[in-house]
C-alpha positions in Angstrom: -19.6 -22.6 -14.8 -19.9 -18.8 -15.7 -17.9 -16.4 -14.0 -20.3 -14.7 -12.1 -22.3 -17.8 -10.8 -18.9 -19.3 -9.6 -18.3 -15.9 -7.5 -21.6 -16.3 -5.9 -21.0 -19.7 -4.9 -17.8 -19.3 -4.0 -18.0 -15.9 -2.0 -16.8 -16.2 1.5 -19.4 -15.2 3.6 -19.5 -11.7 5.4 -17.6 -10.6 1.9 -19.4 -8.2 -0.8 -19.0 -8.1 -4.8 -19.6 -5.4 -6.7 -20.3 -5.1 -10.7 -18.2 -2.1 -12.2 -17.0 -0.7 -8.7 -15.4 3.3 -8.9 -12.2 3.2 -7.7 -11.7 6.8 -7.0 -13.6 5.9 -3.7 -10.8 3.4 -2.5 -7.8 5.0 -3.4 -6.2 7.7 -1.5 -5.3 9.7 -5.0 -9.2 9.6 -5.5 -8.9 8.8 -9.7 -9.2 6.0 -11.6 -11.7 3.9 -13.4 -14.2 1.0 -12.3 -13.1 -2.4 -11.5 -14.9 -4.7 -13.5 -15.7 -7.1 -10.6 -14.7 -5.8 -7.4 -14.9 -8.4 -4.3 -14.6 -6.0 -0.6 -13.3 -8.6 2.0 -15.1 -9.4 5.0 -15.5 -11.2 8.4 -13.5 -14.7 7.8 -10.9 -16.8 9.9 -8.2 -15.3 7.2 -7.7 -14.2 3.9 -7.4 -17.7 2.6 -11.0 -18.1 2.3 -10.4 -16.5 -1.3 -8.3 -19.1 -2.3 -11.0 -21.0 -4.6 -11.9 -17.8 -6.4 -8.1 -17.2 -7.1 -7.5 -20.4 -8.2 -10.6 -19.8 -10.7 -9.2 -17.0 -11.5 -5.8 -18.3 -12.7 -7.3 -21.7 -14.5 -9.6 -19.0 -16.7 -7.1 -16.3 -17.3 -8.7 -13.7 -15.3 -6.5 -11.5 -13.9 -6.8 -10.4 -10.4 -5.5 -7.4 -8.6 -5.0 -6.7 -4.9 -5.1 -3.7 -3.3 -5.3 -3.0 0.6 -5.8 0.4 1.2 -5.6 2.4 -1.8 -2.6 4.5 -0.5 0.0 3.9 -2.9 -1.4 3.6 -6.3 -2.6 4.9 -9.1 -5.7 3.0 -11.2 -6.0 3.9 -14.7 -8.9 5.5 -16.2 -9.9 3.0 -17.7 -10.3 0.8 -14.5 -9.4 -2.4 -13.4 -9.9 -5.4 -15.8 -10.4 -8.9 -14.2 -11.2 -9.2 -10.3 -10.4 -6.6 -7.7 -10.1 -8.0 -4.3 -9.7 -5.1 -1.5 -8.0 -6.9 1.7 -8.8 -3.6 4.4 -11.6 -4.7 6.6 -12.0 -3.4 10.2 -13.3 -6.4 11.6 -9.5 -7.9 11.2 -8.7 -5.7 13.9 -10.2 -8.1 16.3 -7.5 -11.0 15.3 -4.0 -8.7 16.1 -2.9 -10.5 18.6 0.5 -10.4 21.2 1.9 -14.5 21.8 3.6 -14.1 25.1 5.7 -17.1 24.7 7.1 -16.6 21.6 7.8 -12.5 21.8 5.4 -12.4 18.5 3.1 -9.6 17.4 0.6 -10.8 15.1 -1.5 -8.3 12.4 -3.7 -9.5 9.6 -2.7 -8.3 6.4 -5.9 -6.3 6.1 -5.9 -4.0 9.4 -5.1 -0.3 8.6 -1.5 0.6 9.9 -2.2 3.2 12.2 -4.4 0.6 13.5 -1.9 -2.2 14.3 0.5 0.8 16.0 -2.6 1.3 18.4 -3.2 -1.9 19.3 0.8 -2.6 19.8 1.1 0.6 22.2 -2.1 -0.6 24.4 -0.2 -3.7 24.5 2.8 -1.7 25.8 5.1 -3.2 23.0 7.1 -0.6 21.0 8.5 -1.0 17.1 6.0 0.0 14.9 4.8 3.6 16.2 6.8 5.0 13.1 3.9 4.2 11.6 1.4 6.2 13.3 -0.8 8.5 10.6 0.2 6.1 7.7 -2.3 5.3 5.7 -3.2 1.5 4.2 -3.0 -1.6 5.5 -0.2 -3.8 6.9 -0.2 -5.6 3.8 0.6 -3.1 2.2 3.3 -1.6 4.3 4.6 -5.0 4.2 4.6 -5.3 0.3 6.3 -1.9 0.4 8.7 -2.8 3.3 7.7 1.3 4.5 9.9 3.2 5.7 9.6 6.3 8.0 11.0 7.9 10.7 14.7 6.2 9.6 12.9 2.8 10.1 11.5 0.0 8.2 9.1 -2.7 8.6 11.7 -5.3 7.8 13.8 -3.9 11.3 11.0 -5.7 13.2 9.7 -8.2 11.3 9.8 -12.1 12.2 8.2 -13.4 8.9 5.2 -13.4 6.9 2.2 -15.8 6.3 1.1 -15.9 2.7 -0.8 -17.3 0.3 -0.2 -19.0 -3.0 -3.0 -17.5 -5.3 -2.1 -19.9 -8.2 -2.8 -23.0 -5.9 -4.2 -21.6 -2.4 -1.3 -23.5 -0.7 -0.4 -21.5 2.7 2.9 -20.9 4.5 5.0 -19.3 6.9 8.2 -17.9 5.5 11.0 -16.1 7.9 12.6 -13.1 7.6 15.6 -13.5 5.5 17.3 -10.2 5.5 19.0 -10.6 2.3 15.3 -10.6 0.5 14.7 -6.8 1.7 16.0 -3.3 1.2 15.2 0.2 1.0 11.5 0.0 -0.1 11.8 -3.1 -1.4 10.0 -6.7 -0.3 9.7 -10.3 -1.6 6.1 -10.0 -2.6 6.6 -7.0 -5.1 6.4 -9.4 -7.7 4.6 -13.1 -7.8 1.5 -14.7 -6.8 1.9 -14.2 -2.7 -1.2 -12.7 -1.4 0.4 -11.7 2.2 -2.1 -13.1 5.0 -0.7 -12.2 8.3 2.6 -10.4 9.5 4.3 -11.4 12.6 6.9 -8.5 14.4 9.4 -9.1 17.3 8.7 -6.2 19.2 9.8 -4.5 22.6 8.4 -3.9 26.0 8.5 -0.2 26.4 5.8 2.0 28.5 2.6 2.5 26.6 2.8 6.7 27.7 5.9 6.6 26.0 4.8 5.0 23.2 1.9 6.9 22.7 3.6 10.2 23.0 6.4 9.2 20.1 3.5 8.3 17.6 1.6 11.5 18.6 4.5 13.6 17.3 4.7 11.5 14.3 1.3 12.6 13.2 2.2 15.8 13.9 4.8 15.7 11.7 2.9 14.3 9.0 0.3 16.9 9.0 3.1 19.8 9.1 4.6 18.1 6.0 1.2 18.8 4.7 0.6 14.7 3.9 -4.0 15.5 4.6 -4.0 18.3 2.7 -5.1 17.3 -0.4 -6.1 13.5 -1.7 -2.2 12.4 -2.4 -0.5 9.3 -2.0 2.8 10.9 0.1 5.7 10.3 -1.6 5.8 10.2 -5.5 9.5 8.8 -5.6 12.0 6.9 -3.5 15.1 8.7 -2.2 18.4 7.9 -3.1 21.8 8.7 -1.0 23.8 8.8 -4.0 22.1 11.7 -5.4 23.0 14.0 -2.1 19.6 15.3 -1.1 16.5 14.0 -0.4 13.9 13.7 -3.6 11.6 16.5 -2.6 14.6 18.5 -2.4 15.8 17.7 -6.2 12.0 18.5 -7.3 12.1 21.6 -5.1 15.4 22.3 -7.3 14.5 21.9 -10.3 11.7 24.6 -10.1 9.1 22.0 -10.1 7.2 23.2 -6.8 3.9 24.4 -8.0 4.0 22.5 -11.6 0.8 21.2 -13.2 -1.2 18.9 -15.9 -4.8 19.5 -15.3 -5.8 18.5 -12.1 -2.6 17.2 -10.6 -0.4 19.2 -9.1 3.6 18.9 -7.7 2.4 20.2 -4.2 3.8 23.7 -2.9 4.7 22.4 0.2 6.6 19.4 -0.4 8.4 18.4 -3.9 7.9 14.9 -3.6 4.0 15.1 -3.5 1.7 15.2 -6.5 -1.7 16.2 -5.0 -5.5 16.2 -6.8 -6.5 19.3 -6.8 -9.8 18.7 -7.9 -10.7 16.2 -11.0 -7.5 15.2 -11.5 -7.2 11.9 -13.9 -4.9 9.3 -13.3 -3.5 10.4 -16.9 -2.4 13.5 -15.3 -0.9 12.2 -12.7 1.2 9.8 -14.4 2.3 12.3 -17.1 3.2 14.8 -14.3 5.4 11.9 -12.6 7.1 11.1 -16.1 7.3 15.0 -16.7 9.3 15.2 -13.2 11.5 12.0 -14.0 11.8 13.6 -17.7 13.2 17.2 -15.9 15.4 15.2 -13.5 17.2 13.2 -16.5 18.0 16.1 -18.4 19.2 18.5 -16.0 20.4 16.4 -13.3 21.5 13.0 -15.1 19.7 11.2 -12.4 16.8 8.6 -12.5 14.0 9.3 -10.2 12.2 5.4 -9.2 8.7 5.9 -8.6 7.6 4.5 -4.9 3.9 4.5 -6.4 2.3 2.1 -8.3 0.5 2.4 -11.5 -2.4 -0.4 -11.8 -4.8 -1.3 -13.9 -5.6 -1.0 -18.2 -3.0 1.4 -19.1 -3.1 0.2 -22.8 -0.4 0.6 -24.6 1.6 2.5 -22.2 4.1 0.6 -20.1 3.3 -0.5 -16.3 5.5 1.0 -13.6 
């Protein structure tokens, strides 16, 4: 069966596909190429409704790329080769859920973050307002274990529902805390497609609640993150090195610096920004340019917290 007749037949329902799909409309950097086949998820009981077109996928030696909400990456120019399966869809709002009994907050991997902070205020539960103003999904800030506001997803998390992509086989798998660190989650590498989070979190009052994740977006817009298309922070920070990253950049003299249309913001040293027709070359040449300076003067490696996807060529994946 040919590709394209097995995606029609096998497309769950409520779900669109898409022939040579821009992604500079689903990333936050706006830059990259086209996706060769690009599959926008849908109304369905849960992500695991892809699992026959991943399995495809994997007996055929088509690659396939996930993305949620296009906060944290980078695509390449020259697009996405394989299949490109977007997880955000709004409609999965409607299935985070509270389970009285067992203390357990439930979000589909696909619901915005901000979103799933919302819904756990009106539900009076308190945990994950440090995420108020981020953008993505929960996936995503799962796969990233993020981290603001001196918290991290992995200081409320219960466990995670996931999917084998290889063989569509789906389980619940605890929360071991010695899988997780700074930035850093199980499903960063491997075939886990992550379906569903679940979070212990605490009874608090919702006014409260409210008012902690209003001054969080606040903060975020003071710190300049809506400015300009970015994806926040360019670089993890490091307490060995004695200052925060943006404060090394700032150091360094790299405040303002530029290839083409990407730009080390003047606001914060840690963001890269697209000023206008950036590339996704000039991005990632300005990141290697920073980790380049930092080397030299400093002696110090800089670990990129963004992603670089997609057909690179020849140059090496972050």
């Amino acid at each position: 069966m040919q590709l394209d007749e097995f995606i029609i037949k096998n497309t769950p329902a409520g779900f669109t596909v898409h022939r040579n799909e821009p992604m500079s409309e689903h990333t936050t950097f706006k830059t990259g190429g086209f996706a060769d086949i690009y599959i926008q998820t849908g109304e369905a009981e849960t992500l695991a409704a892809i699992a026959p077109l991943t399995r495809y996928a994997h007996e055929n030696n088509i690659p396939v790329q996930i993305i949620g909400g296009g906060a944290n990456v980078v695509v390449a120019d020259s697009g996405i080769r394989g299949i490109t399966i977007n997880t955000m869809t709004p409609v999965a709002r409607q299935k985070v859920r509270r389970r009285e009994a067992a203390n357990d907050f439930i979000a589909p991997a696909g619901v915005a973050s901000d979103t799933v902070a919302e819904i756990a205020a009106e539900n009076s539960l308190s945990g994950l307002e440090f995420l108020a103003g981020l953008p993505g999904t929960i996936g995503g800030a799962v796969r990233m274990n993020a981290r603001c506001w001196g918290k991290s997803i992995s200081d409320v998390l219960i466990g995670v529902e996931t999917m084998n992509i290889v063989n569509g086989d789906v389980i619940f798998e605890p929360f071991k805390a010695e899988e997780w660190a700074y930035k850093q989650s199980p499903y960063q590498k491997g075939n886990k497609l992550i379906i569903a989070a679940h979070f212990c979190l605490e009874p608090e009052k919702r006014g409260t609640i409210l008012k902690r994740m209003a001054e969080y977006r606040i903060e975020r817009e003071k710190k300049g993150h809506f400015r300009s298309p970015s994806a926040g922070s360019v670089f993890k920070n490091n307490p060995a090195f004695g200052s925060s990253t943006g404060k090394i950049i700032e150091e360094l003299g790299l405040l303002g610096a530029r290839i083409g249309g990407a730009q080390v913001s003047t606001w914060h040293g840690n963001f890269i920004v697209n000023t206008g027709g950036a590339r996704s070359s000039d991005i990632r040449t300005l990141t290697e340019k920073i980790q380049a300076e930092a080397r030299k003067r400093l002696g110090i490696e800089l670990e990129c917290e963004i992603l670089f996807i997609g057909d690179w060529g020849d140059r090496e994946k972050h």
